[in-house]
C-alpha positions as CSV (number, residue, x, y, z in Angstrom):
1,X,36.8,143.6,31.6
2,X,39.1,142.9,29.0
3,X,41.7,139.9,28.7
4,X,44.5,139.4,26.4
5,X,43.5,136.8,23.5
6,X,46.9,134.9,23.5
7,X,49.7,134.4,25.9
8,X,51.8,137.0,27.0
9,X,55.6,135.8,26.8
10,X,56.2,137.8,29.9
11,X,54.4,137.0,32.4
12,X,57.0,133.8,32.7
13,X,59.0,133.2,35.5
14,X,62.6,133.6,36.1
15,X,64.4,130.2,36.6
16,X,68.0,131.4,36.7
17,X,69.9,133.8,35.8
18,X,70.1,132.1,32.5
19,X,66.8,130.2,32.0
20,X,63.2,131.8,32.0
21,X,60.1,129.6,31.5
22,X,57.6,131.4,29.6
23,X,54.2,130.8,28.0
24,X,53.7,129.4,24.8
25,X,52.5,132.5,22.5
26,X,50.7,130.6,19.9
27,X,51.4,133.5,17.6
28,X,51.6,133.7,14.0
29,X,53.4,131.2,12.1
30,X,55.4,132.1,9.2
31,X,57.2,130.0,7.0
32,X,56.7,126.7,10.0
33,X,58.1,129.4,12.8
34,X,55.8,131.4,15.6
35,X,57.4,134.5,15.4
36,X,56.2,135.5,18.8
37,X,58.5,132.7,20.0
38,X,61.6,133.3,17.8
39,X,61.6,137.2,18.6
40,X,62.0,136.2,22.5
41,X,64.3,133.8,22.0
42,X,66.7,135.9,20.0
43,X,66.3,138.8,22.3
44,X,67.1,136.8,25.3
45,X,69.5,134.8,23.5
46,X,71.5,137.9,23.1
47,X,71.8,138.6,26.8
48,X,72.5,134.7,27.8
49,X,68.8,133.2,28.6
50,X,67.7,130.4,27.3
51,X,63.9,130.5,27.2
52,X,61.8,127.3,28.2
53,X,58.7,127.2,26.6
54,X,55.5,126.0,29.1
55,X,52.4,125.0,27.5
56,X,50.3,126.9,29.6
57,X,46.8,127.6,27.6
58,X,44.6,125.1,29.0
59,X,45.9,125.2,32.9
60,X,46.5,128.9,33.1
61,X,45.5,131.1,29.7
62,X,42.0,130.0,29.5
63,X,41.1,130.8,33.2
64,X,42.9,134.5,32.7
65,X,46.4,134.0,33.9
66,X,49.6,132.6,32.6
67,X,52.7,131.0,33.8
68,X,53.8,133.2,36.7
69,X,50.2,132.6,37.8
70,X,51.3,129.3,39.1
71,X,54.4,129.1,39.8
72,X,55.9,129.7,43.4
73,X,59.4,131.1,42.8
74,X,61.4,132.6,45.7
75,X,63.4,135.5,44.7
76,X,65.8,137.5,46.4
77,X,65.4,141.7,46.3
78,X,68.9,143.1,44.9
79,X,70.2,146.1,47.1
80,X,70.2,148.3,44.3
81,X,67.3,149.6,42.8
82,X,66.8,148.9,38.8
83,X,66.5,152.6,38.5
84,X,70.0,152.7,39.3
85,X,71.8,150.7,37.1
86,X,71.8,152.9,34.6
87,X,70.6,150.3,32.1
């Protein structure tokens, strides 16, 4: 069995179409800045998501799961298919 050895920033959870909670990465820090943080946040920045950062490594990481683990989101299936929306 293999598990991942820090958090993976997408296994969040969708909050709103403009907020998404995910895991702290605890990634490498460069120059005072986790990049693993900063490269989410300026990739969802660009499409209008503000990411909320849940500290997750003791409650979730540590027993093999991560945010989405325990969260209990309702969501509601689109009528159209990702695959065709031509993104």
């Amino acid at each position: 069995m293999a598990v991942a050895y820090q958090s993976g920033t997408v296994n969040g959870a969708v909050l709103a179409d403009t907020h998404f909670a995910a895991p702290r990465p605890h990634g490498p820090v460069i120059n005072g800045v986790d990049i693993f943080e900063s490269q989410l946040q300026k990739a969802l920045s660009a499409l209008g998501i503000t990411v909320d950062w849940v500290e997750d490594w003791d409650l979730y990481h540590t027993l093999d799961g991560e945010v989405h683990c325990g969260s209990n989101t309702l969501r509601s299936i689109p009528s159209l298919g990702w695959w065709e929306t031509g993104r």
